[in-house]
TORKOL-4160 file (C-alpha; in steps of 0.2 Angstrom, whole numbers, padded with zeros to 4 digits, m for minus):
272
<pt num="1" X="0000" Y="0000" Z="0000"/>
<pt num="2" X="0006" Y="0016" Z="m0005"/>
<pt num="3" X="0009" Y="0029" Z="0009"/>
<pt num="4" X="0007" Y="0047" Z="0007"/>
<pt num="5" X="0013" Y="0062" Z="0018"/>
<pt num="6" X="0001" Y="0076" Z="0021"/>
<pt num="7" X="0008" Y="0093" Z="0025"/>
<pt num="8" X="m0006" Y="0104" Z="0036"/>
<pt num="9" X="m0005" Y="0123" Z="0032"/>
<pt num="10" X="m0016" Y="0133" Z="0044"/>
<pt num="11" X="m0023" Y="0124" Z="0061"/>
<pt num="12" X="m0038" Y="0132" Z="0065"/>
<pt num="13" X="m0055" Y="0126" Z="0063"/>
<pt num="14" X="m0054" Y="0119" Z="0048"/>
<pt num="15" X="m0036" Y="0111" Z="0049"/>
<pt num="16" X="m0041" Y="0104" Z="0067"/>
<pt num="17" X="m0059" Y="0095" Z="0059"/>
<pt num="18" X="m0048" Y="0088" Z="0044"/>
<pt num="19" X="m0035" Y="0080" Z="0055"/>
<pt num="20" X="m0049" Y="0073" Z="0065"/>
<pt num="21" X="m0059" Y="0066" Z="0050"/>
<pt num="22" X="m0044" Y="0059" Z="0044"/>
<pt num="23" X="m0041" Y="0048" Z="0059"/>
<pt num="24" X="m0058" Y="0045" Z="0059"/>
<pt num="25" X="m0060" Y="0039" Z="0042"/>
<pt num="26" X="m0041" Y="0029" Z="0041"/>
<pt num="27" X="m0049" Y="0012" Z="0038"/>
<pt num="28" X="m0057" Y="0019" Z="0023"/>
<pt num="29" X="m0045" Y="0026" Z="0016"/>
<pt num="30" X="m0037" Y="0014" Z="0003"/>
<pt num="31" X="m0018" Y="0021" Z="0005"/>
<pt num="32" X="m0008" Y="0025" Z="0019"/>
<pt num="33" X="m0010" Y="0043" Z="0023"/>
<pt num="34" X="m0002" Y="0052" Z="0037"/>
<pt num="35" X="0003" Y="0071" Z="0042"/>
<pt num="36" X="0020" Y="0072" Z="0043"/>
<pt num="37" X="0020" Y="0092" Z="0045"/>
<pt num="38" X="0009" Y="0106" Z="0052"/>
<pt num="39" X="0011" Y="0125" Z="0049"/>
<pt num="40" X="0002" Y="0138" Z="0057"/>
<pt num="41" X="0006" Y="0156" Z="0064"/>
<pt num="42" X="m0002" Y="0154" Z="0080"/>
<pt num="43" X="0005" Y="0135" Z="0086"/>
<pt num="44" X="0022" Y="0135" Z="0075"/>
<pt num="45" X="0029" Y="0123" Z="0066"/>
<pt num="46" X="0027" Y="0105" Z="0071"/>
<pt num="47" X="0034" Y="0091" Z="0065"/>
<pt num="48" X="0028" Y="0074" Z="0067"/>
<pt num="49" X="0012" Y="0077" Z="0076"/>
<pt num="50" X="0005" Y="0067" Z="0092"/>
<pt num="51" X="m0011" Y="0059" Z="0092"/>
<pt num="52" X="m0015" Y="0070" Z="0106"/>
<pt num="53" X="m0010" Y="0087" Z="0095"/>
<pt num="54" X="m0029" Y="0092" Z="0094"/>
<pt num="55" X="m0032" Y="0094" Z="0114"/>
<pt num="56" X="m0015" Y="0102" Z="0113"/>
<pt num="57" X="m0020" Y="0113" Z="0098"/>
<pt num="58" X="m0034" Y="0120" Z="0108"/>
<pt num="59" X="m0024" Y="0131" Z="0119"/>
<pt num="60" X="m0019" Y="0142" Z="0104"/>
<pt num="61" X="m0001" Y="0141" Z="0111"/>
<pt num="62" X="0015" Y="0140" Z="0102"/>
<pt num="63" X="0018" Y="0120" Z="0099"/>
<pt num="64" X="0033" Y="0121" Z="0087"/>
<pt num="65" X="0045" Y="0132" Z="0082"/>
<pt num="66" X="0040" Y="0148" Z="0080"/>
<pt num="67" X="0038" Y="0153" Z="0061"/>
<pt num="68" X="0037" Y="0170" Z="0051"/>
<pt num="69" X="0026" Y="0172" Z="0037"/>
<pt num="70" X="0042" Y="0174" Z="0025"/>
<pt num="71" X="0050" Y="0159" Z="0029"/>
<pt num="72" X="0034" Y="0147" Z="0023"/>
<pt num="73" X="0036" Y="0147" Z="0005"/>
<pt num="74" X="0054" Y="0138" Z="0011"/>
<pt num="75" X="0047" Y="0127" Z="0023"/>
<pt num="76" X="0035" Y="0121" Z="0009"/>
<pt num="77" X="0048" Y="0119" Z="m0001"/>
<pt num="78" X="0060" Y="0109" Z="0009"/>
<pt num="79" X="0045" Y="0096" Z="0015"/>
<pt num="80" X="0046" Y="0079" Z="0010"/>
<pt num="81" X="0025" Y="0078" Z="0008"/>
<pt num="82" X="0018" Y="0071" Z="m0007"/>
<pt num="83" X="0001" Y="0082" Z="m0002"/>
<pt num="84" X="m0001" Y="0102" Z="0006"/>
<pt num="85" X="m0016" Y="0105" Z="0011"/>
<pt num="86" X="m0019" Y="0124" Z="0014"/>
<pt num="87" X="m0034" Y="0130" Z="0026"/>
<pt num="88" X="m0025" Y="0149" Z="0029"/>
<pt num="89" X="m0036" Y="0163" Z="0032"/>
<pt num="90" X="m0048" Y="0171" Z="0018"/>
<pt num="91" X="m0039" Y="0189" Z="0013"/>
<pt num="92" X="m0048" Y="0197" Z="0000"/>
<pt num="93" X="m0037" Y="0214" Z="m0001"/>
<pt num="94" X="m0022" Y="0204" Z="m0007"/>
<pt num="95" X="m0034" Y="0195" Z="m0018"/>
<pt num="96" X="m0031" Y="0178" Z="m0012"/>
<pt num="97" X="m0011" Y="0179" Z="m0004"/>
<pt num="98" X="m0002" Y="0173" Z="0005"/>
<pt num="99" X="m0014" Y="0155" Z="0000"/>
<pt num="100" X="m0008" Y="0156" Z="m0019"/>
<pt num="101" X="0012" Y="0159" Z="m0016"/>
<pt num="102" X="0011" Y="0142" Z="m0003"/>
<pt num="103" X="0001" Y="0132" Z="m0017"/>
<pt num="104" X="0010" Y="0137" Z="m0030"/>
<pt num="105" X="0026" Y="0135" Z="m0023"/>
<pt num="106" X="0020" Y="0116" Z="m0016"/>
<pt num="107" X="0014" Y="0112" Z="m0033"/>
<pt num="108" X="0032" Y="0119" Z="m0042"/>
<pt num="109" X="0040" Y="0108" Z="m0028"/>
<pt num="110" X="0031" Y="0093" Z="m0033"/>
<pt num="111" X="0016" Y="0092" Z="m0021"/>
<pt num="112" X="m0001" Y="0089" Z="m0024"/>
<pt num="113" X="m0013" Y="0102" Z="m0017"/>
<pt num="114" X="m0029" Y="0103" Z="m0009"/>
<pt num="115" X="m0036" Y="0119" Z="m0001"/>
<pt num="116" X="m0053" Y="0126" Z="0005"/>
<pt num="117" X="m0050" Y="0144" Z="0005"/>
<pt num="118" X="m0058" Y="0153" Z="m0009"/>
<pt num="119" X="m0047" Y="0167" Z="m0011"/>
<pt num="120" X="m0032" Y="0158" Z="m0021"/>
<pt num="121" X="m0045" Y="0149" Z="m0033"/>
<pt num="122" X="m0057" Y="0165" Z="m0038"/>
<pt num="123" X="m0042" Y="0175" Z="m0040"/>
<pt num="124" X="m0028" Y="0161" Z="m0047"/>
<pt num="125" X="m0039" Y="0149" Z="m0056"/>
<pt num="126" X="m0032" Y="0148" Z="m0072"/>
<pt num="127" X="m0012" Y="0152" Z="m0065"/>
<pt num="128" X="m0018" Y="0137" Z="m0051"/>
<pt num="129" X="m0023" Y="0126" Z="m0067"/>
<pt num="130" X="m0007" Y="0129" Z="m0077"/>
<pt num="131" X="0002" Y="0124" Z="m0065"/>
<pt num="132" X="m0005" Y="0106" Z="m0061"/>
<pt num="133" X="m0005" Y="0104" Z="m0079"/>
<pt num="134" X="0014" Y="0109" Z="m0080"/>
<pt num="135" X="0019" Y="0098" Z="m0065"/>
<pt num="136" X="0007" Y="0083" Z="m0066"/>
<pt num="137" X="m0003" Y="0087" Z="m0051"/>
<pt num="138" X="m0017" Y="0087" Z="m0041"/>
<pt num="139" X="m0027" Y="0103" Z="m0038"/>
<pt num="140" X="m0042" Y="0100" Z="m0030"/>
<pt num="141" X="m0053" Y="0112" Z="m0021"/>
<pt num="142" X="m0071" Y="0107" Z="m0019"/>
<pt num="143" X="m0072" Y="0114" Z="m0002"/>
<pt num="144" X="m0073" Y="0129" Z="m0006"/>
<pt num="145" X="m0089" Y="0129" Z="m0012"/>
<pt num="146" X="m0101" Y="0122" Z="m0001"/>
<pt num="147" X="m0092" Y="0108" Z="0007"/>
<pt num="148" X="m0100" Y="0091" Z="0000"/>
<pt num="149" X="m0115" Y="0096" Z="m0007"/>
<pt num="150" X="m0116" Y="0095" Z="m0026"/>
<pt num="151" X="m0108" Y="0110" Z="m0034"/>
<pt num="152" X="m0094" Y="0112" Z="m0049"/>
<pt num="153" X="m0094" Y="0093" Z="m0045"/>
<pt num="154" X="m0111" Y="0090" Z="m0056"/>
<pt num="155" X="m0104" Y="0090" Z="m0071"/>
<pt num="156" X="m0093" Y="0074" Z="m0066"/>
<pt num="157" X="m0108" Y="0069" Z="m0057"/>
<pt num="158" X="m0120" Y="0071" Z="m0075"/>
<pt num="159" X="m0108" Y="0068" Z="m0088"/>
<pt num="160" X="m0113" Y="0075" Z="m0103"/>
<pt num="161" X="m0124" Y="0088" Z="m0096"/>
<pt num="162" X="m0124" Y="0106" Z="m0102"/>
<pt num="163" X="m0126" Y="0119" Z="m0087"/>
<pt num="164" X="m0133" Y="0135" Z="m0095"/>
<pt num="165" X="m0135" Y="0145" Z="m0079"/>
<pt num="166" X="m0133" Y="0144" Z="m0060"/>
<pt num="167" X="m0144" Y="0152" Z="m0047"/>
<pt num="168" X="m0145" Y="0152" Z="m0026"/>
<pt num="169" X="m0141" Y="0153" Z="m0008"/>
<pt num="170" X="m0121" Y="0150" Z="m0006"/>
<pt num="171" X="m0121" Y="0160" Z="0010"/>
<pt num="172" X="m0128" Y="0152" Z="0026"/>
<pt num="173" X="m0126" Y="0166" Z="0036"/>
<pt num="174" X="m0135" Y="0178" Z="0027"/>
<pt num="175" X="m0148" Y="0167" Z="0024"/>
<pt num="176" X="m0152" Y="0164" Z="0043"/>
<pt num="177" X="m0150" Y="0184" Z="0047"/>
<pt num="178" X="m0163" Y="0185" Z="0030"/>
<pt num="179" X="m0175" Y="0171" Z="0040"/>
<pt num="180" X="m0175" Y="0177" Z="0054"/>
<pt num="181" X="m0179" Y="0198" Z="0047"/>
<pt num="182" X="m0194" Y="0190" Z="0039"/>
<pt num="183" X="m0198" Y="0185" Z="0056"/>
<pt num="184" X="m0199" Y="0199" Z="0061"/>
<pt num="185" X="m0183" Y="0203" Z="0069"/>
<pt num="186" X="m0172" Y="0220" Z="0063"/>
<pt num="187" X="m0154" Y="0216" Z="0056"/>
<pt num="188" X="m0145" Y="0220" Z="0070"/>
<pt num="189" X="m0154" Y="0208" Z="0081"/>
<pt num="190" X="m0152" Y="0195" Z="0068"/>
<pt num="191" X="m0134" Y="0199" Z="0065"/>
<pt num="192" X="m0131" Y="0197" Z="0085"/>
<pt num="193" X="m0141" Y="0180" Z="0085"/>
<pt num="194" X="m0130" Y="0173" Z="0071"/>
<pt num="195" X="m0116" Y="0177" Z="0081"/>
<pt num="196" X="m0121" Y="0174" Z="0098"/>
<pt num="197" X="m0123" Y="0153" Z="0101"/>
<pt num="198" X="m0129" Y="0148" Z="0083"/>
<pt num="199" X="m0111" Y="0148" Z="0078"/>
<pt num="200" X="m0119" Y="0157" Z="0062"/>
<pt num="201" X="m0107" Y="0172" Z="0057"/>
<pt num="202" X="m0091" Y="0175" Z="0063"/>
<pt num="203" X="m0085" Y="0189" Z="0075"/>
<pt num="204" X="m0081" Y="0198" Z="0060"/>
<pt num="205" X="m0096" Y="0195" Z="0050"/>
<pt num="206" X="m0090" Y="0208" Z="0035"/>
<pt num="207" X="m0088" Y="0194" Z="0021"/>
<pt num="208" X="m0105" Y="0187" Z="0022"/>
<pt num="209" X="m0114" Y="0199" Z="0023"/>
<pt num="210" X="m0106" Y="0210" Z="0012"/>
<pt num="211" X="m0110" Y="0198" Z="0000"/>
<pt num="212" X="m0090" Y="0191" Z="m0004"/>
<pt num="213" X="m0092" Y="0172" Z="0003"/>
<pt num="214" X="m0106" Y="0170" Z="m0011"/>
<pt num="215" X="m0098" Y="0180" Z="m0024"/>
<pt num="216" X="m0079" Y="0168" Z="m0022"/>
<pt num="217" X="m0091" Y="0154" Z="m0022"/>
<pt num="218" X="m0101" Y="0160" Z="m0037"/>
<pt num="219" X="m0084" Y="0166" Z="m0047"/>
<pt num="220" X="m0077" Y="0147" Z="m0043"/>
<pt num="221" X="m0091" Y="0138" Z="m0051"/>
<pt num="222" X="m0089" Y="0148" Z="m0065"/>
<pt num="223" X="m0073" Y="0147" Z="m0068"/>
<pt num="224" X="m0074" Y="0126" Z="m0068"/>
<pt num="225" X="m0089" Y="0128" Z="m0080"/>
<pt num="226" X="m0076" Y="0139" Z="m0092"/>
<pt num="227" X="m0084" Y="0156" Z="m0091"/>
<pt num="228" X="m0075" Y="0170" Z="m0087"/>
<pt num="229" X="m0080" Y="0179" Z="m0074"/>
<pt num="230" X="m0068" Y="0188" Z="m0061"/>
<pt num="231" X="m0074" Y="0197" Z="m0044"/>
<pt num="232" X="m0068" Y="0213" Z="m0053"/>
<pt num="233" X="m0081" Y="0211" Z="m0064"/>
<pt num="234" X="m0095" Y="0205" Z="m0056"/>
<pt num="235" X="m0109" Y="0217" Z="m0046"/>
<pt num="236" X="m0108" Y="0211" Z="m0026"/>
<pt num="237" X="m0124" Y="0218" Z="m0016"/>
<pt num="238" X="m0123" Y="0212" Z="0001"/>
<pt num="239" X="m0137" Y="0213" Z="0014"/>
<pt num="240" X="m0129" Y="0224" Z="0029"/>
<pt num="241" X="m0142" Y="0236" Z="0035"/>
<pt num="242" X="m0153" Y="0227" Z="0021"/>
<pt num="243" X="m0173" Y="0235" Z="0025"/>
<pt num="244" X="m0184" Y="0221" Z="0016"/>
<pt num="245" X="m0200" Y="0232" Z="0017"/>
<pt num="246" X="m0192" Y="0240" Z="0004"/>
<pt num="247" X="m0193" Y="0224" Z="m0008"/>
<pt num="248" X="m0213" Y="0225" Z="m0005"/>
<pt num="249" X="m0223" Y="0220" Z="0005"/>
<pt num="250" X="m0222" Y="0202" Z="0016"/>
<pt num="251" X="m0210" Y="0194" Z="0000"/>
<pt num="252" X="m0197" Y="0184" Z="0005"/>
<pt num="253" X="m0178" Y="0190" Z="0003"/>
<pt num="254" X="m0162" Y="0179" Z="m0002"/>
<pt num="255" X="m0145" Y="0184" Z="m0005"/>
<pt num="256" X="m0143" Y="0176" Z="m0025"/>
<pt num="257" X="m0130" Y="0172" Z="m0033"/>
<pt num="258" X="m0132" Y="0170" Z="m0051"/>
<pt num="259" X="m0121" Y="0167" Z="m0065"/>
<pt num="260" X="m0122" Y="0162" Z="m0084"/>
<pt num="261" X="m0108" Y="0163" Z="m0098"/>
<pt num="262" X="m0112" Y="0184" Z="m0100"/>
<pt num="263" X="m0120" Y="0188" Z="m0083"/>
<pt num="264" X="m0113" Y="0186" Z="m0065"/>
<pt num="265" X="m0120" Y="0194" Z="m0049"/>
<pt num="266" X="m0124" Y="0192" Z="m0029"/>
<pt num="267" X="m0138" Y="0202" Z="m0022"/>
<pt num="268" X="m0153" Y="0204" Z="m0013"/>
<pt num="269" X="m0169" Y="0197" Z="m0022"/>
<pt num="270" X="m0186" Y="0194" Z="m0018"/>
<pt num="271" X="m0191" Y="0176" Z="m0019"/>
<pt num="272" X="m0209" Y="0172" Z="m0016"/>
């Protein structure tokens, strides 16, 4: 049985769940997969993980060797992992870095690469592309768009199939805060809800409801379908301090994403 090394890059909440699921799901797996290496600002550089490294990662204390954001790229370099897998931070001002320099420079280094983090691919798709092409390797990214549940992936799932246009909720964060207005509750009440025990929004709520988780997600899907959309030239209407009176009446009002081959856009749109 082949074995594989896997080379974590960001150890948060996504990084921690993956590390877990993996364990998890090891008899399933038909290969020998194991993480050799972990990367992550906040816990350092570990080498060789524990079993016990997710009780340990709780603390958010330093666990390896303290590491600089410059210094990465080397580390990534230097591993000897067949597979990175990348679950940094979303950063949207620097469209998508430091996400693309560590999977471009795994893939140029000989590493498959799998990632969640939308920036890199929205931004990067065709440069991301290239480059797995150049190399002969993997890049796969289907968490990025919502997590298992059909996506991009239904034209493997439909051979044959001809998509004309997509249209929906990608955001389930503005979709609760858009439940619960048409409730009856105002935005900010909504907003606070989503944050509070709901586990909804994050403390910094500003991609959601501004509209850029679904316009990433929205760009990805058409990238994979071979339009060309980019999130320069898409219109992104968010719902922050949305009034959904002023959609008429009782209607119900969902953030939509909506893209064909000469049209993309999110925004707020009356539904029933």
């Amino acid at each position: 049985m082949r074995e594989f090394k896997v080379l974590i890059i960001g150890f948060g909440n996504v990084g921690q769940a993956f590390f877990k699921l993996l364990n998890l799901k090891r008899d399933l797996i038909r290969a020998n997969v194991s993480i050799s290496e972990i990367i992550d600002r906040r816990r350092g550089h570990i080498v060789s993980p524990s079993p016990n490294i997710l009780d340990e990662a709780r603390s958010g204390r330093l666990l390896g060797r303290r590491v600089s954001l410059d210094e990465i790229p080397r580390l990534i370099e230097e591993s000897d992992a067949d597979i990175v897998c990348e679950f940094t931070d979303l950063n949207i001002k620097e469209k998508g870095e430091p996400a693309f320099t560590y999977l471009s420079t795994a893939i140029r280094s000989g590493k498959h690469v799998i990632t969640t983090n939308k920036g890199p691919i929205a931004f990067h798709y065709d440069e991301l592309m290239e480059l797995g092409r150049r190399f002969n390797r993997l890049v796969r990214f289907k968490g990025t768009v919502m997590a298992g549940t059909p996506s991009f992936n239904i034209i493997d799932l439909l051979p044959g199939i001809k998509v004309n246009y997509f249209m929906g909720i990608l955001n389930g964060t503005t979709n609760y805060i858009l439940t619960r207005m048409y409730e009856g509750m105002s935005f900010d009440e909504a907003l606070k809800e989503a944050q509070g025990g709901k586990g909804y929004a994050e403390a910094d709520p500003s991609l959601d409801i501004d509209g850029w988780d679904a316009a990433l997600k929205a760009i990805i899907i058409s990238r994979v379908l071979g339009w060309r959309h980019s999130p320069e030239n898409m219109e992104v209407r968010g719902i922050r301090n949305i009034d959904i009176k002023a959609f008429g009446g009782d209607r119900i009002v969902k953030l939509i994403a909506y893209a064909d081959r000469e049209t993309a856009y999110v925004r707020p749109t009356p539904t029933g």
